[in-house]
C-alpha positions in Angstrom: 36.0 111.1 105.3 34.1 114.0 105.0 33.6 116.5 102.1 33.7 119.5 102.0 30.1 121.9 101.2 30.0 122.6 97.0 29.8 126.4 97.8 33.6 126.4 98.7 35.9 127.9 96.0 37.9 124.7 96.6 37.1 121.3 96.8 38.4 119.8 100.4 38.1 115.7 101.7 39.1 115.7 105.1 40.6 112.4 106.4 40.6 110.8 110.0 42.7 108.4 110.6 42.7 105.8 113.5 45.1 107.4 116.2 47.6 104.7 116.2 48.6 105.8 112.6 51.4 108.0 112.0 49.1 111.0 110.9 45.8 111.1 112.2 43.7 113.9 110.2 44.5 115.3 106.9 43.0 117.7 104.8 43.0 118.2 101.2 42.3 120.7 98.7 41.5 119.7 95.1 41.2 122.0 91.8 38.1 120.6 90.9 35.0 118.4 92.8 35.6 115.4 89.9 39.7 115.4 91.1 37.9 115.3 95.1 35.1 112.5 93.8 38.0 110.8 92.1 39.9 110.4 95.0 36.9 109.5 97.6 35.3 106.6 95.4 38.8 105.5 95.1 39.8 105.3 98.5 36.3 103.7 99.4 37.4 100.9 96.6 40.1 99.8 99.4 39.4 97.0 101.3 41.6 98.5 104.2 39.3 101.8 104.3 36.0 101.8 106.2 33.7 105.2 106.9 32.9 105.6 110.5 29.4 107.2 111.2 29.4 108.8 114.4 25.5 109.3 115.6 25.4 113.1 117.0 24.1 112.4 120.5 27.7 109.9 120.6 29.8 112.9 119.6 28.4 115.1 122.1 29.0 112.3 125.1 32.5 112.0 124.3 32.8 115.8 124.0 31.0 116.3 127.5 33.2 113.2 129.0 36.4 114.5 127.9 37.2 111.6 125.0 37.0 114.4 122.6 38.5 118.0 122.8 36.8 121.1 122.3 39.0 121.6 119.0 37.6 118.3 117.3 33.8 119.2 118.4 34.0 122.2 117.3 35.1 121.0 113.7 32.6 118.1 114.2 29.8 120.9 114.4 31.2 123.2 111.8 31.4 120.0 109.7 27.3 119.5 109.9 26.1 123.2 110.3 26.9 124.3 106.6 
Protein backbone atom coordinates (compact mmCIF):
# COMPACT_ATOMS: atom_id res chain seq x y z
CA UNK A 1 0.00 0.00 0.00
CA UNK A 2 1.24 3.18 -0.91
CA UNK A 3 0.07 6.73 -0.17
CA UNK A 4 -0.27 9.14 -2.01
CA UNK A 5 2.25 12.70 -1.57
CA UNK A 6 0.20 15.38 0.96
CA UNK A 7 0.49 18.09 -1.87
CA UNK A 8 -2.32 16.27 -3.89
CA UNK A 9 -5.82 17.91 -3.74
CA UNK A 10 -7.00 14.37 -2.96
CA UNK A 11 -5.93 11.94 -0.70
CA UNK A 12 -5.11 8.46 -2.78
CA UNK A 13 -3.92 4.71 -1.13
CA UNK A 14 -3.06 2.67 -3.82
CA UNK A 15 -3.53 -1.15 -3.29
CA UNK A 16 -1.50 -4.24 -4.79
CA UNK A 17 -2.90 -7.21 -4.49
CA UNK A 18 -1.22 -10.68 -4.94
CA UNK A 19 -2.05 -11.61 -8.65
CA UNK A 20 -4.02 -14.67 -7.94
CA UNK A 21 -6.85 -12.36 -6.40
CA UNK A 22 -9.66 -11.31 -8.43
CA UNK A 23 -8.46 -7.60 -8.62
CA UNK A 24 -4.98 -7.00 -8.37
CA UNK A 25 -4.36 -3.05 -7.95
CA UNK A 26 -6.76 -0.51 -6.75
CA UNK A 27 -6.74 2.96 -6.30
CA UNK A 28 -8.64 5.20 -4.05
CA UNK A 29 -9.42 8.64 -3.50
CA UNK A 30 -10.49 9.95 -0.16
CA UNK A 31 -12.00 13.50 0.88
CA UNK A 32 -9.70 13.96 3.48
CA UNK A 33 -5.94 12.46 4.63
CA UNK A 34 -7.71 11.27 8.31
CA UNK A 35 -10.68 9.22 5.97
CA UNK A 36 -7.05 7.75 3.85
CA UNK A 37 -5.10 7.24 7.55
CA UNK A 38 -8.34 5.68 8.68
CA UNK A 39 -8.48 3.27 6.24
CA UNK A 40 -4.60 2.28 6.07
CA UNK A 41 -4.08 1.74 9.94
CA UNK A 42 -7.15 -0.20 9.57
CA UNK A 43 -6.29 -2.53 6.94
CA UNK A 44 -2.71 -2.94 8.63
CA UNK A 45 -4.85 -4.09 11.80
CA UNK A 46 -5.71 -7.33 9.59
CA UNK A 47 -3.99 -10.28 10.23
CA UNK A 48 -4.48 -11.39 6.46
CA UNK A 49 -2.72 -7.95 5.17
CA UNK A 50 1.04 -7.75 5.09
CA UNK A 51 3.24 -4.63 3.32
CA UNK A 52 5.67 -5.78 0.81
CA UNK A 53 8.92 -3.66 0.62
CA UNK A 54 10.46 -4.01 -2.59
CA UNK A 55 14.37 -2.81 -2.36
CA UNK A 56 14.87 -0.55 -5.61
CA UNK A 57 17.80 -2.33 -7.11
CA UNK A 58 14.97 -5.63 -6.93
CA UNK A 59 12.46 -3.55 -8.91
CA UNK A 60 14.79 -2.56 -11.50
CA UNK A 61 15.98 -6.48 -12.11
CA UNK A 62 12.55 -7.59 -12.62
CA UNK A 63 11.87 -4.55 -14.79
CA UNK A 64 15.19 -5.25 -16.90
CA UNK A 65 14.26 -9.22 -16.87
CA UNK A 66 10.80 -8.82 -18.08
CA UNK A 67 8.86 -9.99 -14.58
CA UNK A 68 7.65 -6.46 -14.53
CA UNK A 69 6.16 -4.21 -17.42
CA UNK A 70 7.21 -0.91 -18.35
CA UNK A 71 3.63 0.33 -17.10
CA UNK A 72 4.13 -0.89 -13.42
CA UNK A 73 7.93 0.54 -13.35
CA UNK A 74 7.00 3.40 -14.48
CA UNK A 75 4.31 3.91 -11.68
CA UNK A 76 6.95 2.27 -9.25
CA UNK A 77 9.25 5.35 -10.18
CA UNK A 78 6.55 8.01 -10.22
CA UNK A 79 5.51 6.43 -6.85
CA UNK A 80 9.25 7.50 -5.23
CA UNK A 81 10.19 10.60 -7.39
CA UNK A 82 7.60 13.00 -5.73
Amino acid sequence: MFASPESMLFQGLEIYCENNTQVTHLYLTFKSKAERDALYHGLLDQPSVRLENTDQEVMFLQWQNGVLSNYDYLLYLNRYGT
